[in-house]
Backbone as JSON Lines, residues from 0, in Angstrom:
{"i":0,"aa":"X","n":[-19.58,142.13,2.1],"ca":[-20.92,142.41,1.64],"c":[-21.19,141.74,0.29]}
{"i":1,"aa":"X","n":[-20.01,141.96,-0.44],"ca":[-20.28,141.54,-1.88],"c":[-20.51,139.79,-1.54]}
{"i":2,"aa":"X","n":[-19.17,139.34,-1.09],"ca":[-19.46,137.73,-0.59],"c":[-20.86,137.02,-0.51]}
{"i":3,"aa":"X","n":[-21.45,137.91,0.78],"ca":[-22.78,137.27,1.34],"c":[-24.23,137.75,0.01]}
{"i":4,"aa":"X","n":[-24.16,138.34,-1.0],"ca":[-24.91,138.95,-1.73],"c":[-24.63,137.65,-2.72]}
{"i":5,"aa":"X","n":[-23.77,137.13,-3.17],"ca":[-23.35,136.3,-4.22],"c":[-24.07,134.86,-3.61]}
{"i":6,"aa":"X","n":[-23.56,134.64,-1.94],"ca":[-24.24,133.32,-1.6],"c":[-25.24,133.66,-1.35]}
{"i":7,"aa":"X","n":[-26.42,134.59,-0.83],"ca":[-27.91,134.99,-1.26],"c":[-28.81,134.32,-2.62]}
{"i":8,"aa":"X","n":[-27.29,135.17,-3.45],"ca":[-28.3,134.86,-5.04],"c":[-28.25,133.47,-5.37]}
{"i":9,"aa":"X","n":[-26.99,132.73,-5.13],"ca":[-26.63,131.44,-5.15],"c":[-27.35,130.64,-4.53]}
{"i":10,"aa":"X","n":[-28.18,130.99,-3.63],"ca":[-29.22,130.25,-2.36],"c":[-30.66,130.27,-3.21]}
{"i":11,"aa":"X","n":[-30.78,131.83,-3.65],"ca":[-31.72,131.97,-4.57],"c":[-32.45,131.4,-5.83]}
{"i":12,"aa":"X","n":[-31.24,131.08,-6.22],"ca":[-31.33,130.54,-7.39],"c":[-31.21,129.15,-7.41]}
{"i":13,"aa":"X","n":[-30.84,127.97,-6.36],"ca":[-30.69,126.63,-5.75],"c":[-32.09,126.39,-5.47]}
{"i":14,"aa":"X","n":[-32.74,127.31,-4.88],"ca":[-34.38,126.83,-4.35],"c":[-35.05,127.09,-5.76]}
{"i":15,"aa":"X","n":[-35.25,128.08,-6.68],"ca":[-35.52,128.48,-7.81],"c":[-35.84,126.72,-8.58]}
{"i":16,"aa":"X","n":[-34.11,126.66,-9.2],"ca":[-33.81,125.2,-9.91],"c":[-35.09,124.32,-9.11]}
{"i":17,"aa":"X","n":[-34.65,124.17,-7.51],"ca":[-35.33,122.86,-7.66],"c":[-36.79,122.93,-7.67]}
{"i":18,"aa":"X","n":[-37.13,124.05,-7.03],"ca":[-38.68,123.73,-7.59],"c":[-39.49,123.89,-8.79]}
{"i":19,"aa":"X","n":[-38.16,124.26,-9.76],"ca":[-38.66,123.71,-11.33],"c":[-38.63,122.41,-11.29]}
{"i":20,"aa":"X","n":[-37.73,121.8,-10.81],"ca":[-37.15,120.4,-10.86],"c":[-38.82,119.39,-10.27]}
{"i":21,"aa":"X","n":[-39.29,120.27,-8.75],"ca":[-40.52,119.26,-8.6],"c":[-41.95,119.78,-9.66]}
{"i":22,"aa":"X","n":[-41.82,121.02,-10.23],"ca":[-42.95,121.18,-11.2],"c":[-42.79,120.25,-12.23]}
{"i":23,"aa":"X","n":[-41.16,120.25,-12.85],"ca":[-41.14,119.47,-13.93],"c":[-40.29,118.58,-13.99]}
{"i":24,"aa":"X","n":[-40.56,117.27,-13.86],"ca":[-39.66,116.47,-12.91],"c":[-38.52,115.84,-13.83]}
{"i":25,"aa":"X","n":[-38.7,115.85,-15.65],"ca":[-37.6,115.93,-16.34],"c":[-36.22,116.6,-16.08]}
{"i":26,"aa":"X","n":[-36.27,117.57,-14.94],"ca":[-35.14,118.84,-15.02],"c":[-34.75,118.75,-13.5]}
{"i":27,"aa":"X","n":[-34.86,117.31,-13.27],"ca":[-34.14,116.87,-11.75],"c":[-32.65,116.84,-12.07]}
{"i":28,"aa":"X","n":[-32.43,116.08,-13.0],"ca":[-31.13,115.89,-12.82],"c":[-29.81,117.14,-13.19]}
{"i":29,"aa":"X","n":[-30.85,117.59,-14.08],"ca":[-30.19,118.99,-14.69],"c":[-30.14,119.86,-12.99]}
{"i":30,"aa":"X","n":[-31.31,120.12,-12.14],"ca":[-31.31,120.74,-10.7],"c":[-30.22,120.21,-10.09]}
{"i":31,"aa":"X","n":[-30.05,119.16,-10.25],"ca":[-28.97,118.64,-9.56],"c":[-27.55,119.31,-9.64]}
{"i":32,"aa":"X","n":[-27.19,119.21,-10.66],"ca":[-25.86,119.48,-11.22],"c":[-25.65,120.97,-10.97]}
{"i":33,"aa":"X","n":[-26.99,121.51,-11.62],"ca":[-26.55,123.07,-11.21],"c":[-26.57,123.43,-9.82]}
{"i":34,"aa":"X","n":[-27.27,122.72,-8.76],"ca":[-27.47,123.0,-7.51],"c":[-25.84,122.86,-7.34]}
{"i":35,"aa":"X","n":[-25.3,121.43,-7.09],"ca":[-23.95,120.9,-6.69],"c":[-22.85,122.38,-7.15]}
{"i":36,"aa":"X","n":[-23.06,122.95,-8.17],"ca":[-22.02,123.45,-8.73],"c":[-22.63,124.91,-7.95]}
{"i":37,"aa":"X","n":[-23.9,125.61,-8.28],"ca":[-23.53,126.71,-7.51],"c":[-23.52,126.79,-6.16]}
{"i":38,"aa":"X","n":[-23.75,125.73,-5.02],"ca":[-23.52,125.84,-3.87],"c":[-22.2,125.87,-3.44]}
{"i":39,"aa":"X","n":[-21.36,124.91,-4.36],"ca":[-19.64,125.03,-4.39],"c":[-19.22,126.4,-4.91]}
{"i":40,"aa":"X","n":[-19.73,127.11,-5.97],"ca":[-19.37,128.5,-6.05],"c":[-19.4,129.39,-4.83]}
{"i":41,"aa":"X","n":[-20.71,129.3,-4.22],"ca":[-21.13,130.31,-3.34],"c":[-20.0,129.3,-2.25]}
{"i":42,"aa":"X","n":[-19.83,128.69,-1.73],"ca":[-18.84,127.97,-0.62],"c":[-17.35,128.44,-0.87]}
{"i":43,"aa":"X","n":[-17.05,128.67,-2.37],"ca":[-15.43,129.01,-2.82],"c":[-15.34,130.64,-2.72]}
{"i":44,"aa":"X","n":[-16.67,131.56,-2.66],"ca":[-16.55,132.76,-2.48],"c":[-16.58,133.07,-1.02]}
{"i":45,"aa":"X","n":[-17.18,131.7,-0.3],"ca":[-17.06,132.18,1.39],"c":[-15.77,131.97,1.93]}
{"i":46,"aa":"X","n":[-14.75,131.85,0.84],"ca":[-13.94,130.82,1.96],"c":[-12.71,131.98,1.9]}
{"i":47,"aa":"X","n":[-11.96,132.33,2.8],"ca":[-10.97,133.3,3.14],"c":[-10.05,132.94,2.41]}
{"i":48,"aa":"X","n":[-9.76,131.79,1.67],"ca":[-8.5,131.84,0.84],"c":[-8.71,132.31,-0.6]}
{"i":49,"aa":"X","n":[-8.12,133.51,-0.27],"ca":[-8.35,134.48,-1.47],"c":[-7.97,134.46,-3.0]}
{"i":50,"aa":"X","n":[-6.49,132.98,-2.66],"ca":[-5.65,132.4,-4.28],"c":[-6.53,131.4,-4.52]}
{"i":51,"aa":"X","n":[-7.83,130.67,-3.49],"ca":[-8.45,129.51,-4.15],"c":[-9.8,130.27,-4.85]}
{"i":52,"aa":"X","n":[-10.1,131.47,-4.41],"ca":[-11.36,132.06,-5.51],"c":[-10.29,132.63,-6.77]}
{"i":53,"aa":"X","n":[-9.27,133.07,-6.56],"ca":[-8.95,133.62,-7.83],"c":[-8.61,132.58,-8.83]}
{"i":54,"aa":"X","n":[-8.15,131.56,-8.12],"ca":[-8.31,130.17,-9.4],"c":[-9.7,129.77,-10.29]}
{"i":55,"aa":"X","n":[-10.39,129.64,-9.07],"ca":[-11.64,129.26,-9.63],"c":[-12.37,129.86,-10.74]}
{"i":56,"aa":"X","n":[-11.87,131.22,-10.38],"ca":[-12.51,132.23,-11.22],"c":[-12.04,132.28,-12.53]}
{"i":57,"aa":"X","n":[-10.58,131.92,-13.01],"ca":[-9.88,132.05,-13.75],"c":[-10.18,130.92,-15.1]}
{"i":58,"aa":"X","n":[-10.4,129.47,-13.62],"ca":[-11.34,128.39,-14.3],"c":[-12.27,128.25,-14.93]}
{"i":59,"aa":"X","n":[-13.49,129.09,-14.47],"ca":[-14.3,128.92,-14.83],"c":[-14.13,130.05,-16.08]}
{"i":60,"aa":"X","n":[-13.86,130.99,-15.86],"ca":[-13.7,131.98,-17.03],"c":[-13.28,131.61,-18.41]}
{"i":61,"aa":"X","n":[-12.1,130.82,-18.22],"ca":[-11.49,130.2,-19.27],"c":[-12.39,128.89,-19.57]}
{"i":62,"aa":"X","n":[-13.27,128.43,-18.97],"ca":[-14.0,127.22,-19.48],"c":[-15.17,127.72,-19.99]}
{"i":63,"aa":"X","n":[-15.77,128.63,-19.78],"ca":[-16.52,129.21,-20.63],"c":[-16.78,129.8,-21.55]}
{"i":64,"aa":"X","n":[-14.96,130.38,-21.75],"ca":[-14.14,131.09,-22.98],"c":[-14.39,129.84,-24.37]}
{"i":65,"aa":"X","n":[-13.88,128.45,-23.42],"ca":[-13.75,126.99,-24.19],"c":[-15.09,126.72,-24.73]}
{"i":66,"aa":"X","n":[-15.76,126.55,-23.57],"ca":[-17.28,126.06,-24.3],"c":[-17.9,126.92,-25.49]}
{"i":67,"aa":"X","n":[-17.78,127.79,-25.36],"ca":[-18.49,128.93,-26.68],"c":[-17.65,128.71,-27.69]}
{"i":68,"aa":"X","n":[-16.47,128.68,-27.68],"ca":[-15.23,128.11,-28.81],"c":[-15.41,126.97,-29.43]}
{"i":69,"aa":"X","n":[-16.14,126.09,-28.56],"ca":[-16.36,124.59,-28.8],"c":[-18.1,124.79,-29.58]}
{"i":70,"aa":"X","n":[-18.96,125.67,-29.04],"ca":[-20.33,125.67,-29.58],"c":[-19.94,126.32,-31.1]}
{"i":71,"aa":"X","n":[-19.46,127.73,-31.24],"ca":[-19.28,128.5,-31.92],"c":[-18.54,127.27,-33.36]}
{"i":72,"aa":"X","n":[-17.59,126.62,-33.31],"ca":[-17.13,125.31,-34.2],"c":[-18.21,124.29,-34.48]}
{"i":73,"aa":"X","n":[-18.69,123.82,-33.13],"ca":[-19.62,122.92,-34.3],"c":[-20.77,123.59,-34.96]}
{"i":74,"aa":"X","n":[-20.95,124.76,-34.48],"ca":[-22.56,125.38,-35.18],"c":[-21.79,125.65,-36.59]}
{"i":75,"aa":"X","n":[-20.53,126.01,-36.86],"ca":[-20.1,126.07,-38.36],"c":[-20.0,125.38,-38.86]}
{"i":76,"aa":"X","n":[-19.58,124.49,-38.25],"ca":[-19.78,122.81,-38.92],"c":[-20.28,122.15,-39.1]}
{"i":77,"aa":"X","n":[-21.51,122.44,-38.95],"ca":[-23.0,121.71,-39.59],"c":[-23.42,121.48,-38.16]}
{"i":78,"aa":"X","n":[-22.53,120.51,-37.02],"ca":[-23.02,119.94,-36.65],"c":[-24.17,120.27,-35.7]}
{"i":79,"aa":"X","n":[-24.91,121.25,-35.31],"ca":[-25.6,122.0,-34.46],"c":[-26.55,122.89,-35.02]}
């Protein structure tokens, strides 16, 4: 249940992006990227191998741990 609720919102939010993308056609390529990436999310939560979502998850967790680590440094550092 939880699975098919995640690729719902993930579906949801893919049609969302792009028809910002045809209102505002600057934010195609940005639609893009986020489309590619959450359709592969919602595809890695359908998929029965249960050690390849717990990677992913771990991935992405920790890369988002990184990126804020990485924003949080340069905003002290002037550069941002």
């Amino acid at each position: 249940m939880i699975r098919e609720a995640i690729a719902l919102g993930a579906g949801l939010y893919v049609a969302l992006i792009f028809y910002q993308a045809l209102v505002y056609p600057p934010l195609g390529g940005e639609a893009l990227v986020i489309g590619i990436v959450l359709i592969g999310a919602a595809a890695c939560y359908l998929s029965p191998k249960h050690d390849l979502v717990h990677r992913v998850e771990a991935i992405a967790l920790w890369g988002a741990v990184l990126l804020f680590a990485l924003y949080a440094a340069l905003k002290i550092g002037g550069v941002l």
